[in-house]
C-alpha positions, 0 to 999 in steps of 0.5 A: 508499552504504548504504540503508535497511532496506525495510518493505512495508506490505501493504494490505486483500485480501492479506498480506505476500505480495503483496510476493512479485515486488516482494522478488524484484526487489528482492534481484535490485538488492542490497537486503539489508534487508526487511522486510513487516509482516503487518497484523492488518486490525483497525483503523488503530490496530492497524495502525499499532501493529504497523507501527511495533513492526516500525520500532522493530526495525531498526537504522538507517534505514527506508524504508516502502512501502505498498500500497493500504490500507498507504499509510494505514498508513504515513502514520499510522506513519511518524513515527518518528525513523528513517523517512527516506521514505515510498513509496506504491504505488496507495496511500491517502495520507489527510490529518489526519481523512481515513478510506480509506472516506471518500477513496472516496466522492468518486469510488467505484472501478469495483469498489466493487459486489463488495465483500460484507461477511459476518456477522461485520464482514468485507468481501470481494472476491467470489471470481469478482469478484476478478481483476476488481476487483483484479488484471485484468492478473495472469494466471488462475492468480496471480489465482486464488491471490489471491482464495482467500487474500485477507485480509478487513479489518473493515468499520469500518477504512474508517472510521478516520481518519488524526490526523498524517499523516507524508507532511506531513513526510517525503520521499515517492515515489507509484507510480499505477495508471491502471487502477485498480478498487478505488482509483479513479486519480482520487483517486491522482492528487489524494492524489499531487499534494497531497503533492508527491512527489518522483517521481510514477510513472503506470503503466498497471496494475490495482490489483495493480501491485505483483504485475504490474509489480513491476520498474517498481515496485521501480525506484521504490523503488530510487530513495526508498532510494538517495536518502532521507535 
């Protein structure tokens, strides 16, 4: 049976590398065709946009998978006639006029204090906060790396609002972090449970699941792409 091609959707903090464990795994179980976009941060638009350059490129069909911020990514970019499925890993799933920044303000996540913008309209995760906030169950080393080469997103994307959201339309999966600090669960769990995705996966992980329970995560996505479209 053939799959799709995979495109990991980084979120804000980090880039197509935080897929690293998740890519492993999955070329581990045969997947041969992935694929991570490496997002600009700029605006959900600018996001969006070279999300779906990279979809317009593969050849057949596509499963998107998004982490965190990624999951407002691929919702606004997931409506291309080749995405089969939409796969949220402790993601935004933002309906039509919903922002991140907005979803977060209904229950602010334990984290949100050591967020820190700087003088030029990024916003930061404190560097000593960082395993912290984001990654509590990684161990000291992989955390460190994290917060030395996070990716601060601009202030104003938290604000920018989803128009079509394609989980509406596309069959869709949602990975939920119960332990997590910059995405509160609760709000997982009500983005999860309105989309009504076909499997609903709780896992007992930080924010980072994707970097600590990679295997977990993969057999999630293992199951969207063998049973997508």
């Amino acid at each position: 049976m053939s799959t799709p091609t995979l495109v990991l959707v980084h979120g804000f903090w980090g880039g197509a590398a935080h897929w690293r464990n998740v890519i492993l795994e999955l070329a581990r179980k045969g997947h041969d065709r992935i694929r991570a976009v490496e997002l600009p941060l700029t605006s959900l638009a600018d996001d969006a946009e070279r999300t779906r350059k990279m979809v317009a490129q593969q050849s057949g069909p596509v499963l998107l998978v998004g982490h965190s911020y990624g999951g407002a990514v691929i919702t606004e970019a997931g409506d291309q006639p080749n995405v089969v499925g939409l796969v949220y890993i402790a993601a935004f799933a933002p309906d039509a006029g919903e922002s991140p920044g907005g979803i977060s303000q209904a229950h602010p996540p334990a984290a949100i204090a050591n967020l820190a913008p700087d003088s030029d309209g990024y916003l930061w995760i404190q560097y000593d906060k960082f395993r912290e906030s984001f990654c509590q169950d990684l161990d000291a080393d992989d955390a460190l790396v994290m917060a030395t080469t996070q990716k601060a997103p601009l202030a104003s994307t938290f604000g920018d609002t989803v128009t079509a959201p394609a989980w509406k339309k596309k069959p869709s999966w949602y990975q939920l972090s119960t332990q997590d600090r910059m995405i509160h669960p609760d709000n997982q769990k009500r983005m999860a449970e309105r989309m009504n995705p076909r499997t609903l996966l709780a896992l007992d992980a930080s924010h980072a699941s994707l970097a600590s329970q990679a295997a977990a995560v993969v057999g999630l996505i293992d199951e969207a792409a063998r049973t997508s479209g």
